[in-house]
C-alpha distance (Angstrom), angle and dihedral (degrees) to the residues before:
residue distance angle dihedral
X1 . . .
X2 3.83 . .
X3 3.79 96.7 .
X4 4.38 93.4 55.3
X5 4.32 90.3 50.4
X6 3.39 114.9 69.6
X7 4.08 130.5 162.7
X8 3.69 99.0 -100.9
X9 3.74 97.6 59.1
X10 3.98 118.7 82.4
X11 3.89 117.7 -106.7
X12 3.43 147.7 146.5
X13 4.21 132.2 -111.1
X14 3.44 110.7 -167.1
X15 4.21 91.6 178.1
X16 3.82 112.1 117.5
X17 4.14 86.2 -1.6
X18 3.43 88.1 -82.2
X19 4.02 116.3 143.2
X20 4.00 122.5 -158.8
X21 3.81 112.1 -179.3
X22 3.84 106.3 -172.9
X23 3.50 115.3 -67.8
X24 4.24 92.1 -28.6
X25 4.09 104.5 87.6
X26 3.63 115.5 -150.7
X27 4.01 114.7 -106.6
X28 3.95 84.8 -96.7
X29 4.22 79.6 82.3
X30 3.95 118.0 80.7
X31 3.77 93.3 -157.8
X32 4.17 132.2 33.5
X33 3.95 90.1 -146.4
X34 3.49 106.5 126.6
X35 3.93 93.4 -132.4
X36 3.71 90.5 81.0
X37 4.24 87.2 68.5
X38 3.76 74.3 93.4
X39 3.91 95.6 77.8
X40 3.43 81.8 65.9
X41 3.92 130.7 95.1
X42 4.37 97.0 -154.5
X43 3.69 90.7 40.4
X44 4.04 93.2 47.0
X45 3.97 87.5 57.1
X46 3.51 90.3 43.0
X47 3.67 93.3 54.5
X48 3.58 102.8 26.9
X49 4.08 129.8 102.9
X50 3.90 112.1 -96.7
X51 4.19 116.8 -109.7
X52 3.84 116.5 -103.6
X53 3.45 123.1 -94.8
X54 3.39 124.0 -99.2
X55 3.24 131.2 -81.5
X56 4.43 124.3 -92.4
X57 3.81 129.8 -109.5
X58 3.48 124.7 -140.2
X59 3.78 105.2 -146.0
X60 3.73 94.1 -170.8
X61 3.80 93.3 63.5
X62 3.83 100.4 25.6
X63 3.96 105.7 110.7
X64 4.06 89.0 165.7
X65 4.26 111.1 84.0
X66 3.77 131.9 98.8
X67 4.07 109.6 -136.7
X68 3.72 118.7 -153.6
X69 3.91 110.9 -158.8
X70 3.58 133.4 -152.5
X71 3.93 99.1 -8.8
X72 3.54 111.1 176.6
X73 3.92 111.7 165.1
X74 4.13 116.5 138.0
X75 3.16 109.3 -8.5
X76 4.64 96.2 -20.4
X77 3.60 100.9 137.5
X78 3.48 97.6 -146.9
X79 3.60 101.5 -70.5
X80 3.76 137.4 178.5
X81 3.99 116.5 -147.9
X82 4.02 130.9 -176.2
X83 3.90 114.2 -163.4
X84 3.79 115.5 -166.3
X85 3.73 111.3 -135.3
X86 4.08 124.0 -141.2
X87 3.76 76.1 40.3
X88 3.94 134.0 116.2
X89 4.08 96.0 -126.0
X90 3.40 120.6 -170.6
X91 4.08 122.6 -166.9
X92 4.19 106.7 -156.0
X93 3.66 134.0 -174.7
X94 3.67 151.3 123.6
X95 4.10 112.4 -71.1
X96 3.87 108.1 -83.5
X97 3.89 96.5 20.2
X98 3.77 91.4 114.6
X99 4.04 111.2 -92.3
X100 3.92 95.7 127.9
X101 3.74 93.0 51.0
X102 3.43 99.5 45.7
X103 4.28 96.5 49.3
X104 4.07 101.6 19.9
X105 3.71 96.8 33.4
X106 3.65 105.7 22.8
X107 4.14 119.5 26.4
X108 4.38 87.4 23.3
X109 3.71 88.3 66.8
X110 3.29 105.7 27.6
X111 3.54 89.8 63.2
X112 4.40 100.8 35.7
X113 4.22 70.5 51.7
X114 4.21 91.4 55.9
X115 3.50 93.0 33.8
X116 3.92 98.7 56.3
X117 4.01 90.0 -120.1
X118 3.85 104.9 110.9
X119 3.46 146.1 -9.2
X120 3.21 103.2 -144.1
X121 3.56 122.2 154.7
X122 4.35 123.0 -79.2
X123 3.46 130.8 -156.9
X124 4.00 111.6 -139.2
X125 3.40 129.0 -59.9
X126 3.81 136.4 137.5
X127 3.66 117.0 -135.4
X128 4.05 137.1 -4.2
X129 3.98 121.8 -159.0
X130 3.65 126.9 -177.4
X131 4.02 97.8 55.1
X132 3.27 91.8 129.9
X133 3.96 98.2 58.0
X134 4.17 82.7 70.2
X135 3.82 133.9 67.3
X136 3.66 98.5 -168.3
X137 3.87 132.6 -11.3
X138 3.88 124.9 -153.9
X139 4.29 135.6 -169.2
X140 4.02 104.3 -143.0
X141 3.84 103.1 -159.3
X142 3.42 141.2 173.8
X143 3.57 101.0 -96.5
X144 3.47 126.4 122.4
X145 4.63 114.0 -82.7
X146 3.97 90.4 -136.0
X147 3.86 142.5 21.8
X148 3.70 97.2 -152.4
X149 3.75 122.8 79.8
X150 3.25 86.0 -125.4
X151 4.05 96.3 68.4
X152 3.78 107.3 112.4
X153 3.84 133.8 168.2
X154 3.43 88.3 -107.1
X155 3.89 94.7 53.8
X156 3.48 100.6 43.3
X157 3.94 92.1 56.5
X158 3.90 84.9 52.9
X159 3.47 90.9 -122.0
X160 3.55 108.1 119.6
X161 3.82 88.7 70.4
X162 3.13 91.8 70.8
X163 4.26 94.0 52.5
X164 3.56 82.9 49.7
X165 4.05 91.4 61.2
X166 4.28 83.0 47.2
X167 3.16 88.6 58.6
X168 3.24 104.0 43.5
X169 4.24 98.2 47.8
X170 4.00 82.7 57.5
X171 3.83 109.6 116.1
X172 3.72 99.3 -113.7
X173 3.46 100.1 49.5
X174 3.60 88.4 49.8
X175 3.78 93.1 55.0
X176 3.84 84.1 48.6
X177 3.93 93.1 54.4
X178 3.98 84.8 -117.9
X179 3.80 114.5 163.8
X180 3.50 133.6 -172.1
X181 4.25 87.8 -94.9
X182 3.68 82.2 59.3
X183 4.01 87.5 66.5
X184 3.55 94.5 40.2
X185 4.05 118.0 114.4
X186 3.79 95.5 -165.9
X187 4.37 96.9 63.5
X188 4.26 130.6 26.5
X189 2.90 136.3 -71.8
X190 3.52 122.6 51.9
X191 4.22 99.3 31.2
X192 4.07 112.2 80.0
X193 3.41 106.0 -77.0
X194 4.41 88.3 -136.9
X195 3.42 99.6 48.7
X196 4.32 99.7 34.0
X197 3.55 86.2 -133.4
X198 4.00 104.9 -62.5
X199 3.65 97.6 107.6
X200 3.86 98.3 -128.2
X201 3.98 140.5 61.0
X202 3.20 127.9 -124.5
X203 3.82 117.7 -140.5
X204 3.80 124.8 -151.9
X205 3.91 110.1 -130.7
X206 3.87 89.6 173.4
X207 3.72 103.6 -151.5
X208 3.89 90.8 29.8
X209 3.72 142.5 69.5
X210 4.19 104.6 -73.4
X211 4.17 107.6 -104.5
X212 3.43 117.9 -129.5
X213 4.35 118.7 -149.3
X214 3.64 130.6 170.9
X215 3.58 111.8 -106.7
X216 2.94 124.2 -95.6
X217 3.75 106.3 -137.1
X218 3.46 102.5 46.1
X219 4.07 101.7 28.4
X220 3.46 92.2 -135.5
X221 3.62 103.8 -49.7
X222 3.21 99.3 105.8
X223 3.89 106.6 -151.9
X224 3.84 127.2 82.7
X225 3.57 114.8 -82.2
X226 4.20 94.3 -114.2
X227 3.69 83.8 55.1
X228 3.96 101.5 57.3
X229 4.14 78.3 45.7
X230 3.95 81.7 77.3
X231 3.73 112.6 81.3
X232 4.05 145.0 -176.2
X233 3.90 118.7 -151.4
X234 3.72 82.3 -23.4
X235 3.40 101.2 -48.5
X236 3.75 130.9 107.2
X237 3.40 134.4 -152.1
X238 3.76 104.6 -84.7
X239 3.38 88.5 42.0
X240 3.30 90.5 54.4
X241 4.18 90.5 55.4
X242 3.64 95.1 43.0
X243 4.23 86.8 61.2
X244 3.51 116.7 100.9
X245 3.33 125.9 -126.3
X246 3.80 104.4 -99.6
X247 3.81 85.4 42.3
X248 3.83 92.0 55.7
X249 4.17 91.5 42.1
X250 3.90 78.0 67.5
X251 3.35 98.4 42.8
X252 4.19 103.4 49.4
X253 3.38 89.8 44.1
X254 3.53 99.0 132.3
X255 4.25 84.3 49.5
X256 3.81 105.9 83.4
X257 3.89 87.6 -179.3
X258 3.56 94.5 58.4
X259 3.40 102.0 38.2
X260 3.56 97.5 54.1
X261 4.03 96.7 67.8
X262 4.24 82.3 40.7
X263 3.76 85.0 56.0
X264 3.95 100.7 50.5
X265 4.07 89.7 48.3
X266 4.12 84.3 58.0
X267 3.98 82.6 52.6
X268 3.74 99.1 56.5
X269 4.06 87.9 31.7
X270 3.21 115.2 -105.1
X271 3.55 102.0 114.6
X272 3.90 91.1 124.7
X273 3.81 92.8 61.9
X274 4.19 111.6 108.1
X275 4.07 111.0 -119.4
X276 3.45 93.7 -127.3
X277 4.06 97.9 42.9
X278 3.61 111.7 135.7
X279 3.71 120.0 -100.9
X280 3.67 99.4 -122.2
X281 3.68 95.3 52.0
X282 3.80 92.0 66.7
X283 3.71 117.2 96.0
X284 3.73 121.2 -121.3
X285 3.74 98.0 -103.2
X286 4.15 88.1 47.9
X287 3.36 81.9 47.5
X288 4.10 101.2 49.0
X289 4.07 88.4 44.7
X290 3.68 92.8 52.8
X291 3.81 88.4 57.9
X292 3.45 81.8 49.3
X293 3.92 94.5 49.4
X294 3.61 80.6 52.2
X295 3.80 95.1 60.5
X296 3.48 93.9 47.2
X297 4.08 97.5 51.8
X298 4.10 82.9 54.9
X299 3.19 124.0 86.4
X300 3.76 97.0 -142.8
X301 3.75 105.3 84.5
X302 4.09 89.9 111.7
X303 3.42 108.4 113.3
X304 3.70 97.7 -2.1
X305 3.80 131.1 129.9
X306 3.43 125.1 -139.8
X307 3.88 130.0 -156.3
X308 3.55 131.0 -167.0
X309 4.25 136.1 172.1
X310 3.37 114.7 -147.2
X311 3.78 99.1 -33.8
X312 3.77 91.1 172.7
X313 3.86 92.7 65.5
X314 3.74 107.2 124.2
X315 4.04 101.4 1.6
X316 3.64 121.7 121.7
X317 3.82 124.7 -123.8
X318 3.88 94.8 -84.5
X319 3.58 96.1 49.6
X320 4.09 90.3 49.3
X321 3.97 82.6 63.4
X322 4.12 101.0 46.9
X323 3.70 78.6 42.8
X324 3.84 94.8 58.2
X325 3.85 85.3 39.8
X326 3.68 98.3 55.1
X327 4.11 86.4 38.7
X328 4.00 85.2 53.7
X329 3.83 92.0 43.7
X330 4.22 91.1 59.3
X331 3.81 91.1 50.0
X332 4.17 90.1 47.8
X333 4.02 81.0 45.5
X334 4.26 85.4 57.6
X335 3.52 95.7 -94.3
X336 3.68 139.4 133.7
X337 3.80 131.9 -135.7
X338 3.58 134.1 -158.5
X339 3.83 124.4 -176.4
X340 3.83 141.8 -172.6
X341 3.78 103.3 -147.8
X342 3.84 158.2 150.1
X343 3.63 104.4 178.2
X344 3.55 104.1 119.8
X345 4.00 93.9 -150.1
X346 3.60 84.7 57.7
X347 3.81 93.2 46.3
X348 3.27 103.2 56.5
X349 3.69 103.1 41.2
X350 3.96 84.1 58.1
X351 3.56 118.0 108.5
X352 3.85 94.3 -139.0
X353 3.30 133.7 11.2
X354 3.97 128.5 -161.6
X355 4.17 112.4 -157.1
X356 3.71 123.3 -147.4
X357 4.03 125.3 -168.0
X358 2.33 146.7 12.6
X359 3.17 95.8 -150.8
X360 4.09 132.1 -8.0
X361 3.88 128.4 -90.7
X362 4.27 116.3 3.5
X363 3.62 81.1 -0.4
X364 3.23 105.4 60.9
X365 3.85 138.7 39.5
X366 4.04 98.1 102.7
X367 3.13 129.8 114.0
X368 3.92 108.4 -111.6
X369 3.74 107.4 176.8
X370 3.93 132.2 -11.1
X371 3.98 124.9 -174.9
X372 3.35 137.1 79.6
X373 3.83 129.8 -44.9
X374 3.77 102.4 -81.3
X375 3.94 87.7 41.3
X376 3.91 92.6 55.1
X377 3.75 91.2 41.3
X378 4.32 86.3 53.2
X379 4.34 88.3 58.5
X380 3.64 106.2 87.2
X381 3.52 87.5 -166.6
X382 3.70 95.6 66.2
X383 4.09 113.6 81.1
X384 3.85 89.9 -169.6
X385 4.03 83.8 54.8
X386 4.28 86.1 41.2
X387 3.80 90.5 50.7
X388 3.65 98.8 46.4
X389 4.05 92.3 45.5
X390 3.81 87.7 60.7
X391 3.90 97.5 37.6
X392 3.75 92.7 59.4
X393 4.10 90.7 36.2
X394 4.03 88.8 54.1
X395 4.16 92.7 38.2
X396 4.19 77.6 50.5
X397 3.72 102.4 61.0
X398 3.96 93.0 32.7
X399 3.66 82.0 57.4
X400 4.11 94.6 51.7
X401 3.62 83.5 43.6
X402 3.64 96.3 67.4
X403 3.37 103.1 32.1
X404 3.94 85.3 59.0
């Protein structure tokens, strides 16, 4: 959390390999002056100005909002809830007060349910209205995009297809009677026949954790040496995978179709992931903002709600913000979001905000306060509404402080 880090403590930033320790720069700085803090992403966010809040509903006029009435799974108590769509919603409360059973559990299915999705199972509640405001409605997780180690960024934005038809229409591979099958890592053919295209073996140890080795016959690459023979402004195709993605923006230029999807994973940055790295090396937040990448390359995000549990878990403070940006961008793109959350950032540049609690477990499960920002922060009763008054009260005077 922002408000327990401040500048004059020791610690460690790892982003970019850069290293701040304090007020003492590493010898990778030119100059000790404290102005250069700046080149650096933790100690912009810890310096910078905090993002507006969001912006305020008009309930009297506002025809768009599903309502979910007398939900009462877990430990619900029976409670009614109106989400605003074309709105950045954000559902807050103390662990175990009831947020994940009321959106995963409870308003996730019931709507997959309405909208002929899924069936997946509900918890209890008695009516939903609004269904009809929404075209589809989806839950981006954290869980991995594929189940083959084959999955890569690259794949799962369904743009490596079209790199496959590049390198197929080049003049050798033509002349070879190469398609765009032959470049494919999923069927045979062109992949190494030992390795199915991965690039490592996996060795069963039986009572022990498997062992993973590079192969062996292809050293990693994981296509058949005449294959990597074929190339594409000097590049072939592993070399093509093993680009990252700002590399690659550079290097399809001329490919409109390709660089599109490259351009929206720069936008939710992760333009330093490799194309071709494997699914199940990604993280779960890389992995939840590449769904989101996904979404944004679509066309589709009219009229579609989005839900997401604590997608801030593990990001640093710069990818909080091109979070909230790419968040903001769905909702200007006629979409709706819906978050679990306690990141306070994230909180108050919501544009409403529904409270649960008090407390956790028996004690929780009410609604305590719902509104925007400034509304939740007026309910004394709410300690998300509590913490956030004194978070941006603190960041406040630390910010007349160093501006004086």
């Amino acid at each position: 959390q922002t408000q327990n880090m401040t500048i004059d403590y020791d610690f460690f930033d790892i982003m970019k390999v850069k290293i701040v320790q304090g007020r003492k720069f590493s010898p990778e700085f030119s100059s000790d002056s404290i102005s250069n803090v700046i080149i650096n992403e933790t100690a912009q966010r810890l310096m910078q100005e905090q993002n507006p809040i969001g912006k305020e509903i008009q309930w009297n006029n506002y025809k768009f909002k599903i309502t979910l009435k007398g939900a009462s799974g877990h430990n619900l108590r029976d409670v009614d809830v109106t989400f605003p769509l074309n709105r950045l919603v954000t559902i807050t409360g103390v662990s175990g007060s009831g947020k994940s059973t009321l959106i995963s559990k409870t308003l996730y299915p019931a709507l997959a349910r309405a909208l002929d999705i899924e069936f997946l199972p509900v918890q209890d509640y008695k009516t939903i209205e609004g269904v009809d405001n929404i075209k589809n409605v989806l839950l981006i997780d954290q869980s991995a995009i594929g189940k083959s180690a084959r999955s890569s960024p690259i794949t799962y934005l369904k743009a490596f297809d079209l790199i496959r038809n590049i390198m197929a229409s080049t003049e050798e591979s033509k002349a070879r009677g190469y398609t765009p099958g032959t470049f494919s890592l999923n069927v045979d053919g062109g992949r190494c026949p030992s390795c199915k295209g991965t690039g490592f073996e996996e060795i069963d140890m039986q009572f022990m954790d498997n062992v993973i080795i590079p192969c062996d016959v292809c050293d990693t690459k994981k296509y058949r040496p005449e294959i990597l023979e074929i190339q594409y402004k000097g590049k072939n195709v592993f070399e093509i995978l093993s680009m990252t993605v700002q590399e690659a923006m550079g290097f399809f230029v001329a490919h409109p179709n390709i660089r599109k999807p490259l351009s929206v994973l720069k936008e939710v940055g992760l333009d330093y992931l490799q194309l071709g790295q494997p699914a199940n090396s990604l993280s779960g937040g890389e992995s939840q903002r590449l769904k989101i990448a996904k979404e944004l390359s679509s066309v589709s995000q009219k009229a579609t709600l989005y839900i997401l549990d604590e997608p801030t878990t593990g990001l640093h403070f710069r990818e909080v913000n091109l979070l909230m940006n790419v968040l903001n961008k769905l909702i200007d793109a006629g979409g709706s979001v819906i978050v679990v959350e306690h990141n306070q950032d994230v909180i108050r540049g919501s544009d409403y905000v529904i409270d649960l609690g008090p407390e956790a477990g028996k004690k929780g499960g009410n609604i305590v306060a719902q509104g925007t920002p400034e509304e939740i922060m007026k309910e004394k009763k709410s300690l998300t509404g509590q913490y956030l008054k004194r978070y941006i009260q603190e960041y406040s005077v630390k910010e007349t402080s160093r501006k004086k």
